[in-house]
Backbone bond lengths (Angstrom), bond angles and torsions (degrees), N, CA, C in turn:
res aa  C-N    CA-C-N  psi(-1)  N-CA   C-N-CA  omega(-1)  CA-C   N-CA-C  phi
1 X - - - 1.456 - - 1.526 110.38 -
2 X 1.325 121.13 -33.38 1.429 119.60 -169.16 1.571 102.60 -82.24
3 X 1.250 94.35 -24.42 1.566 91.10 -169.69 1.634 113.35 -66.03
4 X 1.568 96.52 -56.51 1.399 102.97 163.41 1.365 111.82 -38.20
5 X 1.343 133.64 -60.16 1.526 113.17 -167.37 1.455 113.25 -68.47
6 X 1.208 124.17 -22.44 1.327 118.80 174.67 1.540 122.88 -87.80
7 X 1.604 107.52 -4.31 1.551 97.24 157.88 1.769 102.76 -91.50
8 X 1.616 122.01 -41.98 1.283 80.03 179.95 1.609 131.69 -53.19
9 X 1.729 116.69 -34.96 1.029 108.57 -165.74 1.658 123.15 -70.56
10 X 1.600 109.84 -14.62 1.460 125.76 159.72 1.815 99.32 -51.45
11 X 1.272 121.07 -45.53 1.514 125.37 -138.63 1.882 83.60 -85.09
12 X 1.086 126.79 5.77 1.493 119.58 -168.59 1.142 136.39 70.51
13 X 1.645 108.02 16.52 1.725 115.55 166.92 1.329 121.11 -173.12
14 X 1.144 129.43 -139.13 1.567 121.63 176.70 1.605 109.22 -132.98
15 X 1.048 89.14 171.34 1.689 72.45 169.49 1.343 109.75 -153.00
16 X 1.258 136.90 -157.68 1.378 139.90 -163.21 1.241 121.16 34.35
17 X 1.533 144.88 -147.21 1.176 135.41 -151.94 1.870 95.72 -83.12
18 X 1.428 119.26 -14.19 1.473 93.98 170.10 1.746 114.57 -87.01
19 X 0.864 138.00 -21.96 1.526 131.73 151.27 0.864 131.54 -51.20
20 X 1.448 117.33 -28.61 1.653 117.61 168.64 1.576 99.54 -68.80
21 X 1.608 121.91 -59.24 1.165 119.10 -152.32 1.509 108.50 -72.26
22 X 1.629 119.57 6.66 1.463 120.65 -174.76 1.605 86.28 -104.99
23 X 1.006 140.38 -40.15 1.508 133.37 -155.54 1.489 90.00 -88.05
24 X 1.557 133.31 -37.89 1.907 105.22 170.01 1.501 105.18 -87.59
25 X 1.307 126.81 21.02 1.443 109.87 171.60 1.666 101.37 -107.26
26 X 1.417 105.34 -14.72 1.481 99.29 166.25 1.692 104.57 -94.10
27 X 0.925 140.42 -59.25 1.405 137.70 152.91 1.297 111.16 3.53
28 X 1.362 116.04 -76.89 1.791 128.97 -171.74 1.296 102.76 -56.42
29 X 1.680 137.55 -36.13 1.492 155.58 -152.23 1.840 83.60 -81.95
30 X 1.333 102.32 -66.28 1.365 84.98 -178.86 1.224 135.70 -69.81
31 X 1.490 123.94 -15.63 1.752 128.10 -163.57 1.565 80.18 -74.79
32 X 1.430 121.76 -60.88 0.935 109.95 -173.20 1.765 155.16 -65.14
33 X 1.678 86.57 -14.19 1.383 93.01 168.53 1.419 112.20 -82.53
34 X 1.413 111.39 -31.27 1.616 119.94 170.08 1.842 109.66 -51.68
35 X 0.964 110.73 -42.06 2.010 124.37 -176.76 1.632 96.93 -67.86
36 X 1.432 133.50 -65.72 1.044 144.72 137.28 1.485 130.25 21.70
37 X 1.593 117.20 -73.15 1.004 148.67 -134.16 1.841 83.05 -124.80
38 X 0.988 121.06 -61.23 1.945 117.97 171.55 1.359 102.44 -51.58
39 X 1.656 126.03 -45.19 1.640 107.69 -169.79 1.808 97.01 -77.50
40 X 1.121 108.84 -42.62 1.601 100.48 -174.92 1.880 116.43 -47.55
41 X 1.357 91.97 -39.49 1.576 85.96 175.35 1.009 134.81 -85.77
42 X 1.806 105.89 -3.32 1.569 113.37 161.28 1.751 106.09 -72.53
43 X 1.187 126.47 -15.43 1.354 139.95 -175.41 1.528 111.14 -81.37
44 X 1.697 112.74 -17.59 1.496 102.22 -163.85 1.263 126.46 90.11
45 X 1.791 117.05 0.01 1.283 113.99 -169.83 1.408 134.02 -100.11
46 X 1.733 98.71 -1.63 1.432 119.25 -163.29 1.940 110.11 -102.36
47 X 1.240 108.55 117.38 1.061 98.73 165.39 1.581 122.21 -71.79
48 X 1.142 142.95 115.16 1.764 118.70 -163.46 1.393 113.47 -97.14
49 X 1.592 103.59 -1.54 1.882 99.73 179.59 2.092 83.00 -97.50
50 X 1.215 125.73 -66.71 1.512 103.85 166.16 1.770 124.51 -24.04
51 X 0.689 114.40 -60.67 1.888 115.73 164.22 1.236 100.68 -62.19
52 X 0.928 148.43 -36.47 1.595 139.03 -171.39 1.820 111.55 -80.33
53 X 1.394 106.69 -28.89 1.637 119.87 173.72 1.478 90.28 -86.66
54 X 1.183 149.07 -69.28 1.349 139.88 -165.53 1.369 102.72 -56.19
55 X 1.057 147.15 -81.97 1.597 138.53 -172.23 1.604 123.24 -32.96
56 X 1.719 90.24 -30.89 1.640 101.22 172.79 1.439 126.49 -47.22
57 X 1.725 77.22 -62.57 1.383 107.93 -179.17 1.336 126.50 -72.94
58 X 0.809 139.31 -7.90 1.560 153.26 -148.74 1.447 106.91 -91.92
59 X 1.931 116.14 -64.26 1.539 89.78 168.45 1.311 136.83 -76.06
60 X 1.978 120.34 2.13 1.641 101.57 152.12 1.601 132.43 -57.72
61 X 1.346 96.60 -31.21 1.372 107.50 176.41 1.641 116.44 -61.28
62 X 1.721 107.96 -37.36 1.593 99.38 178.79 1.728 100.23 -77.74
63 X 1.322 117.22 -29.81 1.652 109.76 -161.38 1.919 89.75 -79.52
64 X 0.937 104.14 -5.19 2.330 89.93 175.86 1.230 96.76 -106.82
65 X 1.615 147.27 -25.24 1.346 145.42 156.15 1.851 102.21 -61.00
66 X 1.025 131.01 -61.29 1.649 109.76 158.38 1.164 139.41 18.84
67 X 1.955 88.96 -94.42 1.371 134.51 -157.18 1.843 81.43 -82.49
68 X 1.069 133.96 -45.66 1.260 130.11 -172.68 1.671 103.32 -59.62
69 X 1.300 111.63 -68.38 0.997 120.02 -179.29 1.844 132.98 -42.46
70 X 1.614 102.82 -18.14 1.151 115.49 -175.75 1.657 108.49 -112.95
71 X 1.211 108.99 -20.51 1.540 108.54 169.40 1.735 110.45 -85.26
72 X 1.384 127.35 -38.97 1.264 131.49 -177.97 1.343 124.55 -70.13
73 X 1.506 127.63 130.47 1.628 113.24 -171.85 2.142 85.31 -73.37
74 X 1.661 80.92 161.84 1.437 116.60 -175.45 1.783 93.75 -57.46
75 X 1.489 110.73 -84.39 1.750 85.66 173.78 1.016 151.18 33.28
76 X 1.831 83.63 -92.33 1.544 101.43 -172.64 1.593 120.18 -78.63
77 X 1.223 106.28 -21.98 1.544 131.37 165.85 1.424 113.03 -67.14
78 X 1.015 129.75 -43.08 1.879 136.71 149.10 1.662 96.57 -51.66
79 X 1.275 127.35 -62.05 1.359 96.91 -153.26 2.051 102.95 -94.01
80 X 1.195 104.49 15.99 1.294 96.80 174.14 1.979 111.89 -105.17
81 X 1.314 83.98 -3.87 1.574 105.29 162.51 1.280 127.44 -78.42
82 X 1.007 123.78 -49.32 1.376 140.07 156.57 1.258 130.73 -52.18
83 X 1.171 107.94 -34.13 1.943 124.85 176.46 1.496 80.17 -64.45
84 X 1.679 107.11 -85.06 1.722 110.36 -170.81 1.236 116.33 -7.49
85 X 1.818 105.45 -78.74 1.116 114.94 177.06 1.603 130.20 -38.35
86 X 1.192 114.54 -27.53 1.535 123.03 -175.87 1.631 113.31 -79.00
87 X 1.388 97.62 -51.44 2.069 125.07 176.00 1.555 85.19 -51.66
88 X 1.012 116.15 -55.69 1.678 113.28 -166.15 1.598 113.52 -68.71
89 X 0.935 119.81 -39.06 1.782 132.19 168.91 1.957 103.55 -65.31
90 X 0.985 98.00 -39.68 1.670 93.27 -167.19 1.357 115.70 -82.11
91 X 1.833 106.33 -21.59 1.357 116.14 149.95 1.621 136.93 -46.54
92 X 1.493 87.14 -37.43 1.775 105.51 -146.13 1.795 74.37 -93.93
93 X 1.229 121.73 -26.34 1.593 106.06 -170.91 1.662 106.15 -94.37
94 X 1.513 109.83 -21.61 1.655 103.97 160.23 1.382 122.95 -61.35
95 X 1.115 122.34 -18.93 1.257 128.96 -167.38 1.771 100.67 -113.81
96 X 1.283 121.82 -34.54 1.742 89.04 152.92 1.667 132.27 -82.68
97 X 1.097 111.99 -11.14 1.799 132.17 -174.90 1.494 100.61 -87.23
98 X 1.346 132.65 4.02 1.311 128.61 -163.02 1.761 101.96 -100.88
99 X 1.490 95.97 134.63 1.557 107.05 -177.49 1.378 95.90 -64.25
100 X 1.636 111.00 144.45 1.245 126.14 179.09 1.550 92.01 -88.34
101 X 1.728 131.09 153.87 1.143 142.00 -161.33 1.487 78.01 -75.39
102 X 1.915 122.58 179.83 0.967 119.36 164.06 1.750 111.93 -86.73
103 X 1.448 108.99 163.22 1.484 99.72 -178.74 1.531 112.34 -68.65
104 X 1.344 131.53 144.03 1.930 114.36 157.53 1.483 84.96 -100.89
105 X 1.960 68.23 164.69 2.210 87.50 -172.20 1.302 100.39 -91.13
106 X 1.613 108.14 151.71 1.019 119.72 -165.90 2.044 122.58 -64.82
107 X 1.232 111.88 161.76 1.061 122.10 178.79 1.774 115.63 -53.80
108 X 1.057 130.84 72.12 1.512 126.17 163.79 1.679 107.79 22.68
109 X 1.486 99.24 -81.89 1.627 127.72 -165.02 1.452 118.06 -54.05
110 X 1.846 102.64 -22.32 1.954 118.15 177.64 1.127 100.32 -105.03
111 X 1.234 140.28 9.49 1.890 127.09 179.53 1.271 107.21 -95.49
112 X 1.527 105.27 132.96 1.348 109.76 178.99 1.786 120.08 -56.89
113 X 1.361 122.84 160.30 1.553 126.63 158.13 1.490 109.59 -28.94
């Protein structure tokens, strides 16, 4: 049994009922970001030359995560994951823990009746 999983996962994917269930969970990822991304821009929210540079760009980014991924022991790739992950949390908690400036009072001349 192990062997089998480690030739498929040598072979570059999975197969049997977990390959199916990864190809409609990536499938569904996209219908929906595509469904998503049409109501947002009926909203005004989409930049489409920004989406148009990100889609560009996107599979160099997976083909140098790859090549990274296949030259680097696992490890160090766990623990350079984790840093991320942490830098990114300690961000997200500077930015809710952050003193709000104080208010100034408003302009006389802009206050309503």
């Amino acid at each position: 049994m192990e062997s089998d999983l480690h030739d498929s996962y040598r072979a570059g994917g999975f197969t049997g009922s977990v390959g199916r269930g990864s190809r409609a969970a990536l499938l569904m990822i996209a219908f929906v970001s595509v469904i998503g991304t049409w109501r947002q821009k009926g909203y005004g929210n989409v930049n489409l030359r920004d989406a148009f540079v990100i889609g560009i760009l996107s599979p160099v980014g997976v083909l140098i995560g790859v090549v990274v991924a296949n030259e680097v022991p696992e490890r160090a790739l766990r623990i350079g994951f984790a840093l991320l992950a942490f830098y990114m949390a300690w961000r997200l908690l500077k930015r809710v823990f952050k003193k709000d400036p104080p208010a100034t009072p408003a302009d006389p001349a802009t206050e309503l009746p």
